[in-house]
C-alpha positions, 0 to 999 in steps of 0.5 A: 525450715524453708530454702529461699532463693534468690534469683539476681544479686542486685538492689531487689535480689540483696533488698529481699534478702534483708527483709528475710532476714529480719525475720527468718534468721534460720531458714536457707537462703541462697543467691544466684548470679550470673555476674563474678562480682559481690553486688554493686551499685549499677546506676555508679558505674557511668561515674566509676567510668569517669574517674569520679569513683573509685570501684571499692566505692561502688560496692553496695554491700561488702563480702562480709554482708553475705557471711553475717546473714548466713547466704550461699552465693553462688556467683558465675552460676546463671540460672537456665529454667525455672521448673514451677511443677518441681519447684526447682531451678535448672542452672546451665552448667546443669546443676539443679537448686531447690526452692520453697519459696523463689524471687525472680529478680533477673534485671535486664539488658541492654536492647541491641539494634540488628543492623550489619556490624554491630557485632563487632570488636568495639561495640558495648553496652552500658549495663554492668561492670564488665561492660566498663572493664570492656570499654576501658581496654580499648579507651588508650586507642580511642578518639571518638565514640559514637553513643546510640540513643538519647536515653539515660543510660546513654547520656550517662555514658557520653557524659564519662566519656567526655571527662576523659577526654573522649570526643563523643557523638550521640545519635538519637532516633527522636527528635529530642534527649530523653524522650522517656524521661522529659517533656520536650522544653525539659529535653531542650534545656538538657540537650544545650548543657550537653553541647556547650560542654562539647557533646555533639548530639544528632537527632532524628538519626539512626545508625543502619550500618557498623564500619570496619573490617574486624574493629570499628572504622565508622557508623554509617547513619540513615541518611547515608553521611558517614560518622568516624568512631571506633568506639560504640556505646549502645544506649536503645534501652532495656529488655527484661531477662525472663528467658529463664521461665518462658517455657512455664506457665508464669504469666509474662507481658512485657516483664513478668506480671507481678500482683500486689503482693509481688508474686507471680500467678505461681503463689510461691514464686516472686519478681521484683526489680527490672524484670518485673511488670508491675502496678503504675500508681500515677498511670493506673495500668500495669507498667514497667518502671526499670529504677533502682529504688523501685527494684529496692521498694518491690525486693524489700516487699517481696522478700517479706511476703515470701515469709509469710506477711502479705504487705500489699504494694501501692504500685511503682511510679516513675523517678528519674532523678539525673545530672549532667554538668552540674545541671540538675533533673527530676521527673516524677509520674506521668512527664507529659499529658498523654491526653491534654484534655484530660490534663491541667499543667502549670509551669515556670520557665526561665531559660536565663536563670536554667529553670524549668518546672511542671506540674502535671494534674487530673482532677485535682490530684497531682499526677506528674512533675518535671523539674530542672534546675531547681529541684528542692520540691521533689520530695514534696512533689512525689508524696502528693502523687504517692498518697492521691492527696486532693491539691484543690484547697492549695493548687495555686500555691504549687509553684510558690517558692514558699509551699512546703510540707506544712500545707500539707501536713493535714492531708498526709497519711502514714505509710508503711514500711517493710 
């Protein structure tokens, strides 16, 4: 009988655990977590922010999960080191776990800028439910929050705060939202919904200095023109937390290196989810790709080769899938030509009607999709990039409000699953 651990509480970490558990109902299986709450989903937390749901309703699986599968979790516990020689795990309170078989699924945090004052009383980010816990002690005296960054995360967090009534400004380095996830045009459309519904956004700005003695009285900008606030929402994006094995010979780039079986150069160890640098199939290099459905898609197939199945992984691709005030956005793959002479794009534009779609091709081969407004092909869209299928016989009819899954009910070919 093996010891499986499980190193995060998260969609990879509970992903891995069922699929161990479909197929070891024996062997020990223990999750550690450094957080003191039974997992959750942490893409609802903006709206649990907006008032939108309730906190039982974002709960991703009960309490009652971990007793029926028989897993020890061990909540408020974080894991220091990992010891690959001695196959062990040393925690910070100096407790030592044991493991045959261990899946790293740390996640990630958020990215905070060095700048004066940012360490003070009224600075948060936008990660987990603490994070929200900690922003709403102080929301009764707020009037203006200030939002650092023009990404997801950030958007998501300007949005709930708006909802309730909170003046919002978001300041963003670049010059367009959303630059790791929209085109520029796409960018445009999102940005104008944000401000007609009374966020203000400042672009090609950056914060260089926190104001206030002990609470936050303003943001200074780089331009030297000064924001009240007393609030700050950092939105820069993620690092991935692989401090835990710096110190070993587990192989890192950015995250930590996953092979196609979601196992790290140790054969016994694992990654999956935000902390993991994995194979990008639109890309075709190795990528990070920090989604919740990809955390799930690379738990579930760690957690099953763990127990001995070697189910190989076709690589991440990028999904983002958003929307604010009832406008709708999906980028799929590749969002905009790295190379434009490499690239073929076909689009449809209509600003009236807030409709924006681009496709993105190599070669006859659908590497990308932006999609606003109307995103009723998505699916279709994302089983062209994932299964390489050659588009030259129906290229023309992409955009076609009449295309649908039976032009291409002859190309699809099955996929396994895990």
């Amino acid at each position: 009988m093996k010891q499986f651990v499980i190193i995060g509480n998260s969609a990879a970490g509970i992903a891995a655990v069922e699929a161990i558990r479909k197929r070891d109902k024996e062997s020990k299986v223990i999750i550690i977590s450094d957080e003191e709450y039974n997992s959750y989903c942490r893409c609802l937390i903006s709206y649990y922010l907006a008032g939108d749901v309730r906190k039982d309703k974002i709960l991703y699986r009960p309490e009652a999960f971990y007793k029926e599968n028989n897993i020890e979790l061990l909540l408020n516990k974080k894991a220091a080191r990992v010891d690959p020689k001695k196959n062990r795990i040393i925690c910070e309170d100096k407790t030592q776990i044991n493991y045959d078989a261990l899946l790293i699924a740390t996640g990630a945090s958020p990215k905070f800028p060095t700048m004066p004052g940012i360490k003070k009383r009224g600075v948060f980010g936008f990660r987990a439910l603490k994070d929200i816990k900690d922003i709403e002690e102080v929301l009764p005296i707020t009037k203006t929050v200030c939002v650092l960054g023009g990404g997801l995360i950030g958007l998501k967090a300007a949005c709930a705060l708006k909802k309730r009534n909170i003046e919002v400004k978001v300041i963003i380095k670049s010059n367009q939202v959303l630059s790791q996830v929209l085109d520029f045009t796409g960018a445009e459309f999102v940005q104008k919904r944000l401000e007609v519904n009374g966020i203000e956004v400042i672009l090609g700005r950056d914060v260089a200095e926190v104001i206030g003695n002990g609470d936050i009285k303003a943001v200074k900008l780089d331009s030297g023109k000064a924001q009240a606030t007393s609030l700050i929402i950092v939105g820069k994006g993620v690092s991935p937390n692989i401090d835990l094995i710096k110190d070993t010979d587990i192989k890192i780039n950015e995250g930590i290196i996953a092979n196609n079986l979601m196992q790290t150069n140790m054969p016994n160890i694992y990654t999956a989810g935000d902390v993991s640098e994995s194979f990008d199939a639109a890309l075709e290099v190795y990528s990070m790709n920090a989604l919740w459905p990809i955390a799930i898609e690379q738990g579930r197939l760690a957690g099953a080769n763990m127990t001995g199945e070697n189910i190989i992984y076709e690589g991440s691709l990028s999904m983002n899938s958003l929307e604010f005030f009832g406008l709708p956005a999906i980028s799929l793959g590749i969002f905009k030509s790295i190379n434009p002479a490499d690239y073929e794009e076909i689009k449809i534009i209509d600003p009236k009607a807030n409709i924006y779609k681009k496709l993105i091709l190599k070669d006859n081969y659908l590497k990308g999709a932006v999609l606003i407004g109307d995103i009723n092909k998505s699916g279709l869209y994302l089983r062209l990039i994932r299964e390489k299928i050659d588009v030259s016989t129906f290229k023309d009819k992409l955009l076609e409000e009449n295309f649908g899954f039976p032009d291409i009910m002859d190309h699809r070919r099955e996929k396994i699953y895990v």
